[in-house]
KOLRODO-218306 format. One record per atom (N, C-alpha, C, O): residue in three letters; x, y, z. Coordinates in steps of 0.02 Angstrom, whole numbers, plus 50000, padded with zeros to 5 digits. Layout:
// residues N
AlaXYZ...
END
This chain:
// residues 247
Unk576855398454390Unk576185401254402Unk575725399054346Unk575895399654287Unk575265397154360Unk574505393754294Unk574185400154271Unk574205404854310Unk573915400954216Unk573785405254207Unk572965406754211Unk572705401354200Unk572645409754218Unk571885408354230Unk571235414154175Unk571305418454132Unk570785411454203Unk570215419054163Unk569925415654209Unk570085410754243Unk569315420354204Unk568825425554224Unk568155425254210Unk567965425354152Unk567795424954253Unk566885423054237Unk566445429354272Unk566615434654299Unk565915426654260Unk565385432954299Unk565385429954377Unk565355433854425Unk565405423554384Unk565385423454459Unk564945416554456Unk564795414254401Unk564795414154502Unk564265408454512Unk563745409754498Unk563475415054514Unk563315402354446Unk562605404354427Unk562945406854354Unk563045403254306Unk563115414754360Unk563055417654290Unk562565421154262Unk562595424054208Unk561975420754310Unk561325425454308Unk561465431254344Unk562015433854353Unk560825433154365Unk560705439554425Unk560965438754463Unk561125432854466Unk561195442354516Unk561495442954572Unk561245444954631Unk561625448954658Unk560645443654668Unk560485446954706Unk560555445054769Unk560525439154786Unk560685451754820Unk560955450754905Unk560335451054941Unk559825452554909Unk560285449855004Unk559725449755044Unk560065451255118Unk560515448055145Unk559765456455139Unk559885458855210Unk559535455355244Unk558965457055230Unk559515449855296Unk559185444255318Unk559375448255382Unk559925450855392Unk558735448455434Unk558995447555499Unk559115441155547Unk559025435255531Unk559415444455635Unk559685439055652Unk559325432855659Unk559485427055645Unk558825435055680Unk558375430355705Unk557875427055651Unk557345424355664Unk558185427855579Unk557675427255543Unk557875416255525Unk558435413855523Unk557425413655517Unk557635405455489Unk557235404355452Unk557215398255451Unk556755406855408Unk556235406255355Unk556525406855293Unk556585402455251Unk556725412955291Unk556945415755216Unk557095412255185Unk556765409155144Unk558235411755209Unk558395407955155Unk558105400955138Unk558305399255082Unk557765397055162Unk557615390055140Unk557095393855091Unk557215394855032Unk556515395855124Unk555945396855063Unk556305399654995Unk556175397754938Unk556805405155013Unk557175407654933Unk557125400654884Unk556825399254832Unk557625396754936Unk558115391054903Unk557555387654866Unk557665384954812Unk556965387654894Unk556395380754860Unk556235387354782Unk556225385054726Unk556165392554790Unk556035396954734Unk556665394054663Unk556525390754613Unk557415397054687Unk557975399054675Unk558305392854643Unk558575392454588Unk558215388054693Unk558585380054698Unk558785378254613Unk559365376254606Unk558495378454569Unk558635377654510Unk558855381454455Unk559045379454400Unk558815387054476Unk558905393554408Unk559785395054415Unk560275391454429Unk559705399754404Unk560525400654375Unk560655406654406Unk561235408854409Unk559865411354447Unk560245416354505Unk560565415254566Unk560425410854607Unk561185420854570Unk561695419454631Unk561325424954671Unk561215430954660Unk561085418554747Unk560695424454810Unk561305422454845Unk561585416954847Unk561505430254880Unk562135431354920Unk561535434754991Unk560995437454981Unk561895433155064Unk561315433255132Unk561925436855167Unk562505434755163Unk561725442555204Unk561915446355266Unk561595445855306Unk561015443855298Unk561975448155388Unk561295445955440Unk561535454455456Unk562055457355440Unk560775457455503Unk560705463055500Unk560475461855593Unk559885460855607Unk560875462055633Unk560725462255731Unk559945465655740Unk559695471055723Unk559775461755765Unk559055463555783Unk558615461955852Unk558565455855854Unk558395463955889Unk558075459455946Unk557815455455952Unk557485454055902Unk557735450256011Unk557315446155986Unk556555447255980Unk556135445255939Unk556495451956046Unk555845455656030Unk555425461055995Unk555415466856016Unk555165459355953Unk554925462355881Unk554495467355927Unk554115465355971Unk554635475655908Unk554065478455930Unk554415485355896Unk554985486455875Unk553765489655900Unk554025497155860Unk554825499855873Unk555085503755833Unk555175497455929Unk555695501955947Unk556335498355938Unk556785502055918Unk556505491755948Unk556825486955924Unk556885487655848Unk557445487655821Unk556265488355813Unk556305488255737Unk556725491755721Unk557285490355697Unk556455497255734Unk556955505955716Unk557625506855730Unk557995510055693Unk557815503955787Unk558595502555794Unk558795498555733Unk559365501055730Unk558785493955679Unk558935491955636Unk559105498155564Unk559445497055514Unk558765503855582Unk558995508455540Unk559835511255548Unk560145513455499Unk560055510955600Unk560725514155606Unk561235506455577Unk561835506755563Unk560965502455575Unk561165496955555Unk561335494255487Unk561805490755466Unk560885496555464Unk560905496455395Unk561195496455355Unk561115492955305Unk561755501755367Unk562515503655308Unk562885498555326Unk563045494955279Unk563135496255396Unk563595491055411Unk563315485655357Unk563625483855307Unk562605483155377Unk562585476555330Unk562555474155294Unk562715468455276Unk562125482155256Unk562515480955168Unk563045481755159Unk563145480055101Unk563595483755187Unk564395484155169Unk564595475355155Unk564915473355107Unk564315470955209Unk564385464755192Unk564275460155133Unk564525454755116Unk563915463255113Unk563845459755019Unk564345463054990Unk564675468155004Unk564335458654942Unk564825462254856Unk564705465954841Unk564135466754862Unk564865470354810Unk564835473954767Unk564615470854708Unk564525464754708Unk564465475754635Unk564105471854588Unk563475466854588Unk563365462354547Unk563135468454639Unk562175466854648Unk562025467454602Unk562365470654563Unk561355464354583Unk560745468554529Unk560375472954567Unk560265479054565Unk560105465954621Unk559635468854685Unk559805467354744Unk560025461854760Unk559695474954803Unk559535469654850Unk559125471054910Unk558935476554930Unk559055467154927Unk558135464454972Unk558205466655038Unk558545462755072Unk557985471755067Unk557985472455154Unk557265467155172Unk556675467855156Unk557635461455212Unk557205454555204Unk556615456155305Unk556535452355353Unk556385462555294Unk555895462055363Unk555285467155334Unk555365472855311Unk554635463355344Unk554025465955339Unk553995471355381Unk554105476855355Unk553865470955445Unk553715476055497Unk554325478855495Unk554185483955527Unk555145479755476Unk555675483755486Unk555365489855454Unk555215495155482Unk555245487555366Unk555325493555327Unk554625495655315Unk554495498455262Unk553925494355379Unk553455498255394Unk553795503655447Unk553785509755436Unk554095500655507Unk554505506855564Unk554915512855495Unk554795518155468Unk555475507155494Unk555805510955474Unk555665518655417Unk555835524455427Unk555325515655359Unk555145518855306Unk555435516155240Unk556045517055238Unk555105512255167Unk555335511955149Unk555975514855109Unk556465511855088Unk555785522255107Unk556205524755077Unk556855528055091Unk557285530855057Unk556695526055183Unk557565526355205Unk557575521955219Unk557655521855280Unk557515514355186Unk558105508655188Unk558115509855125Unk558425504855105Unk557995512855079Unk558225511954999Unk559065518255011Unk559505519354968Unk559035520355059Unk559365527055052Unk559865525255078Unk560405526855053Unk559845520855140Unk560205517755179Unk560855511355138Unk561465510955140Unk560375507655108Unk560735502455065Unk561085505855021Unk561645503855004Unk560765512454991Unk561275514554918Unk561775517854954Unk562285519854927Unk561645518455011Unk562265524955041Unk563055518055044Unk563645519055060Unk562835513855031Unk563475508755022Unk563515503654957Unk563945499554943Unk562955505254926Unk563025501754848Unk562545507154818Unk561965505154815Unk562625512254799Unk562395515754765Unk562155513554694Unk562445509754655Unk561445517454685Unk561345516154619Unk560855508454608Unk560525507454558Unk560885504754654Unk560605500554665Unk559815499054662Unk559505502254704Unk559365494254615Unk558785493154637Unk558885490954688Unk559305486654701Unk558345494654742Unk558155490554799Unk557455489554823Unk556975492954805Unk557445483254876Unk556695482354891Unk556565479154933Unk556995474954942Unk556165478954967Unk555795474155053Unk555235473055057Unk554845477455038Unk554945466555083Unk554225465155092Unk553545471155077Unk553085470455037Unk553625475355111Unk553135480455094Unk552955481255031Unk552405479955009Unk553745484854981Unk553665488554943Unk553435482054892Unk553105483954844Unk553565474454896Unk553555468354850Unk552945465754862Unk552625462754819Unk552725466854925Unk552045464554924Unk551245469654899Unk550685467454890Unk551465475654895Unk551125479054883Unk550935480654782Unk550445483454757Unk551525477654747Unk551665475554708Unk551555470454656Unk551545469654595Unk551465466154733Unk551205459554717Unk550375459154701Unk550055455554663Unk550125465854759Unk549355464454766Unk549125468154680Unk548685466954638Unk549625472454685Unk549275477854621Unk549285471754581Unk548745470454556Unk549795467354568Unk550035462554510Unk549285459354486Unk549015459154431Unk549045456454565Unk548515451154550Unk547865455854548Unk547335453354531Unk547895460454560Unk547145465554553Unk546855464454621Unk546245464154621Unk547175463654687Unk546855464554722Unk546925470654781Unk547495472454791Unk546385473954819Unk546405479854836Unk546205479154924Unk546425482354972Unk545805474754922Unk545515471654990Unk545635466155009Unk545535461754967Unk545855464255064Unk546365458555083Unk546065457555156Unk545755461555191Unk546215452055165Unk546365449655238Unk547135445655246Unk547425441455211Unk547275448355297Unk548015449155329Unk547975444055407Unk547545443055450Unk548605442055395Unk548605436955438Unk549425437655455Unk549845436555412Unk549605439655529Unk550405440955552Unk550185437855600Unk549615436355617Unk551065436255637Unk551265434655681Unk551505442155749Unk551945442055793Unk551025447455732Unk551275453055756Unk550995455655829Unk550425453455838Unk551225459555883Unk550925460855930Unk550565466155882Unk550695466855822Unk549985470355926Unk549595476855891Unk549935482055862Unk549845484355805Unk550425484455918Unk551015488355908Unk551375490255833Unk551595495455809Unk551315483655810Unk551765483155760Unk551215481255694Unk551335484355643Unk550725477255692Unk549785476155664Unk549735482155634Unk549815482555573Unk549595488355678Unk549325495255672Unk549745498055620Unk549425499655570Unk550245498955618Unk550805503855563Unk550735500555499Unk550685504255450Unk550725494255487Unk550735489555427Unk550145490655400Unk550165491355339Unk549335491355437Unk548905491955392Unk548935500155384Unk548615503455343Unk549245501655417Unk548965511255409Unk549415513455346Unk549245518055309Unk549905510255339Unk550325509355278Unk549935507455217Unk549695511155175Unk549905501255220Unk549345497455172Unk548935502555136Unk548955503555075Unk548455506455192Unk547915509855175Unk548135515355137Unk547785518655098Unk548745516255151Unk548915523855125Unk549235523855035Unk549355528054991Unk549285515655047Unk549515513254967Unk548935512154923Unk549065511854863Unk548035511254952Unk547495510654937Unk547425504054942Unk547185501054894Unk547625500255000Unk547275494255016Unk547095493055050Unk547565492455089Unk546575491555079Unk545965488655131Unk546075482755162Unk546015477355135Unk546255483655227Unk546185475055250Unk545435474755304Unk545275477155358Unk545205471655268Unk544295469155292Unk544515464455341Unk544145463355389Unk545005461755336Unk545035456855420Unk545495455555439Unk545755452155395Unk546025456255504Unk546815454855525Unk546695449255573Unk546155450255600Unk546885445455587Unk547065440755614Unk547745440355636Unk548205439155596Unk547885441555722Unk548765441755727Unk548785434455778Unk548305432355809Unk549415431755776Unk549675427055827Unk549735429755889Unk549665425655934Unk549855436155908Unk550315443455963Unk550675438255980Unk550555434456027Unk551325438055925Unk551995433755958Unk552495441355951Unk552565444055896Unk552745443456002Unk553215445856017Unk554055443355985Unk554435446755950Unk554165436056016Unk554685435256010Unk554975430255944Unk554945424055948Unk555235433555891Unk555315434155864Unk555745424255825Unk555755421255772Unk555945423655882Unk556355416555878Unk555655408655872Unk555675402955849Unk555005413855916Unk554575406955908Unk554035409655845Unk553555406155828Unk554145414655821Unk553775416955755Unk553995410355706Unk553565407455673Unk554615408555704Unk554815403855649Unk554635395355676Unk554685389955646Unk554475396455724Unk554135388455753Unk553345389655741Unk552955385255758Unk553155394555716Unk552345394955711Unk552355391055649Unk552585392655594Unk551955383655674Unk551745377055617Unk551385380255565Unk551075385355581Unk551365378555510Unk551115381555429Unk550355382655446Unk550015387555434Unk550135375455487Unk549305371955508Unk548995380055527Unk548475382755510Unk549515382355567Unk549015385855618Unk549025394155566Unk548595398455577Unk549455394755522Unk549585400555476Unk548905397555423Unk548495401855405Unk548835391655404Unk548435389955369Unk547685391955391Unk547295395555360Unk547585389055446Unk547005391255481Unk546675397455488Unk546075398955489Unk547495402555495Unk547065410755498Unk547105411855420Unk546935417655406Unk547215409655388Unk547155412155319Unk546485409255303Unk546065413555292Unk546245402255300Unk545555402655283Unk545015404655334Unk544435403055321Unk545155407755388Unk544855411155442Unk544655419355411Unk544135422555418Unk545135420855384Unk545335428855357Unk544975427855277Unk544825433355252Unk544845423255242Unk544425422655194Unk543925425955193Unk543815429655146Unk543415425355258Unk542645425555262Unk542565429855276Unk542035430855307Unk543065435855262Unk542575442555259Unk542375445255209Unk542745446955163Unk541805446255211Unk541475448355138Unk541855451455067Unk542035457255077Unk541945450155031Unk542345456654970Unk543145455354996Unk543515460354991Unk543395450055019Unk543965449055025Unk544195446754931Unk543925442354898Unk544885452254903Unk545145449554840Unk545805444254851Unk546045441054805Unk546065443954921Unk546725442554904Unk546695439955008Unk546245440655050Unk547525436555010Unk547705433955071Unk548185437855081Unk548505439555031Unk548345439855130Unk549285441555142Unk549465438055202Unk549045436755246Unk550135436455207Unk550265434355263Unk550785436755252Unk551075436055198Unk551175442255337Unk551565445055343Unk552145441755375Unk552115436155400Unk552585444855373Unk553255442355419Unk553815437655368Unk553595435355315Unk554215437155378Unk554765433755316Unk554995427255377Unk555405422855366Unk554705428055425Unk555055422455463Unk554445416855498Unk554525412455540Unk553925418755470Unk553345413955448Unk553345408555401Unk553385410155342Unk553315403355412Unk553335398155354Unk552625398655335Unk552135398455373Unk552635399455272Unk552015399455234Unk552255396355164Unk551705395155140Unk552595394855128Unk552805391255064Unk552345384255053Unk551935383955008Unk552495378255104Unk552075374055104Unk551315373755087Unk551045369155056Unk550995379755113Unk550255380655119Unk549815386955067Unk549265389355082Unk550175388655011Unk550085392754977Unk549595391654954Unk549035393154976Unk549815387254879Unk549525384854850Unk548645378854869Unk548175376854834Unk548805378354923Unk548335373354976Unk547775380054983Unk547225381354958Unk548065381955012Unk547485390055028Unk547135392454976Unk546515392254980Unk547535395654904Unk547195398254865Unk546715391854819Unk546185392854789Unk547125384754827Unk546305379754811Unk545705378854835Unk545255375854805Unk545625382354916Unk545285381054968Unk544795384654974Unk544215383254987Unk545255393254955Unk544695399254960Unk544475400454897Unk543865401354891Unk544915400554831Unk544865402754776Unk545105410254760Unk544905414454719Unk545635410354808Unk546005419754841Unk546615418754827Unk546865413254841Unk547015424254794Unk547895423654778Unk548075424854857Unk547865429254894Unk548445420454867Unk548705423054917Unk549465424254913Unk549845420354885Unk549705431154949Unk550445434654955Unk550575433155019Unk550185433055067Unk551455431255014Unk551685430555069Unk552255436655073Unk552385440555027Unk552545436655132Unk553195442955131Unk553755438755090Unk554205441155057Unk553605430755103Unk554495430655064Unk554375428554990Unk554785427654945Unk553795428154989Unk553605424354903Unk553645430954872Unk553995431954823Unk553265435754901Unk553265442954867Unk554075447854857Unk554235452754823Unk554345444354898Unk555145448954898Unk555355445554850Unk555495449254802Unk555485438154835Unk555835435854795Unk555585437154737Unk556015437654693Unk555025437854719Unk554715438954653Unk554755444754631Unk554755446054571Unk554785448954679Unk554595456654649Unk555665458354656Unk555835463754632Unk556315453154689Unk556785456254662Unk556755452554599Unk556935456454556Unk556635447254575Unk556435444154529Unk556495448854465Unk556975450054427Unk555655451754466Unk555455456154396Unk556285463054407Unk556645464054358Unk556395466354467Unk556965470854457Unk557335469354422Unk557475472654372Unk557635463754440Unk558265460454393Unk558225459354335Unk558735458254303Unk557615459254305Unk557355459154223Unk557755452054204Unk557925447154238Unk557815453954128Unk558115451554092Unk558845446354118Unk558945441254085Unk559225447654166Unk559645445554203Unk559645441254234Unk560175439054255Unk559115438454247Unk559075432054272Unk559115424554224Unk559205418954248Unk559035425954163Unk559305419554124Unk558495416654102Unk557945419354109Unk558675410254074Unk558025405754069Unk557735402954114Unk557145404154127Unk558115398354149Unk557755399054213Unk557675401654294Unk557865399054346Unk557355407154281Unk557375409854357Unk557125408554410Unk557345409354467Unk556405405554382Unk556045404554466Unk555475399254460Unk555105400054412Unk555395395354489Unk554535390254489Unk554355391754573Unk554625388054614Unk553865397454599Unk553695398754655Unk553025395754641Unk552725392854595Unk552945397854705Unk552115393554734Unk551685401354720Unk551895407054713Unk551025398554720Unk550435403254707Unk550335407454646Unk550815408254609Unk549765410354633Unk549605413654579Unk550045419854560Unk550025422354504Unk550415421754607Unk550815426054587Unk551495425354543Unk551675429754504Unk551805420354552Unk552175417554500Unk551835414754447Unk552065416854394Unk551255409954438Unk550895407954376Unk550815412354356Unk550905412054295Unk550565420154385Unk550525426554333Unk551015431454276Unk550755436154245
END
């Protein structure tokens, strides 16, 4: 028998998991263009979901929850419930309850709570918002928003339902409602919702265009498990797109 030792694991940095749903094909690549170089280990669960995104579909993902964090390791720093509109249905603070009820003790966090985070980060309070959402699902996200003290002066939705052609929506046409969603008066900031939106490509393009930070759901999750993980992430952790990482 050889005899062996013992490491922290791959990477050797942070450790953070991500509850990805099924239908999601955005995330992990955009992580990877963040991640691709640093020395954090991102570990991905898939979490069953419909294909059709709407208030009641979402919420079924709550009984779900414990199963899919059981699928990660143990020994996380963080980890990420990876759906904008889930953890508006759901509530953030029962998927934080949900995840610890199987890794206890755990920072945790999801688009909402990272993007909202994100906006305080850059000082902005009034936004225009740009999803891929039917109304159904539009309505709860800003009434949320509002209740965190942020204003969206203009929404702009795709009303894509199904959830599989959300991730075929071309950057062009995400680009378009974002400098569309500019021109409302006293706009501080962009958001663009959904984690299964490609928006990475067109970040930086946008905020040269309007002169507006713009937040995305997956730039803002990764960044905001990012700052959780503190110190733990090593020297190099992240080169993301937009003002929110230059900050």
């Amino acid at each position: 028998m050889m005899d062996y030792r013992l490491n922290a694991g791959a990477g050797g940095g942070a450790r953070l998991g991500l509850i990805v749903l099924a239908t999601d094909e955005t995330l992990e690549f955009e992580a990877r263009c963040v991640l691709g170089g640093g020395d954090v280990q991102l570990l991905h669960a898939r979490i069953p979901v419909a294909r059709d995104i709407n208030p009641a579909t979402l919420a079924q993902m709550d009984a779900a929850m414990p199963a899919a964090a059981a699928l990660l390791p143990a020994g996380l720093d963080v980890i990420g419930y990876a759906c904008t509109s889930g953890a508006t249905i759901i509530g953030q603070a029962r998927v934080a309850e949900q995840v610890r009820s199987v890794h206890p003790g755990i920072d945790v966090t999801d688009p909402v709570t990272a993007v909202i985070a994100a906006l305080n980060h850059v000082g902005a309070r009034r936004i225009g918002m740009v999803t891929p959402y039917l109304p159904s699902v539009t309505a709860p996200l800003c009434a949320l928003l509002a209740a965190n003290g942020i204003e969206t002066l203009s929404e702009i939705s795709f009303a894509e339902g199904d959830d599989r052609r959300v991730a075929r929506i071309d950057p062009a046409s995400t680009r378009a409602a974002l400098i569309e969603a500019a021109g409302a008066p006293g706009t501080e900031a962009l958001f663009a919702s959904c984690t299964n939106l490609q928006t990475f490509g067109i970040i930086d393009e946008v905020e040269a265009q309007t002169g507006l930070p713009v937040i995305t759901s997956n730039q803002a999750l990764i960044w905001h498990m990012l700052r959780l993980a503190g110190g733990r992430c090593g020297p190099a952790q992240a080169d993301g797109p937009g003002r929110l990482f230059a900050a």
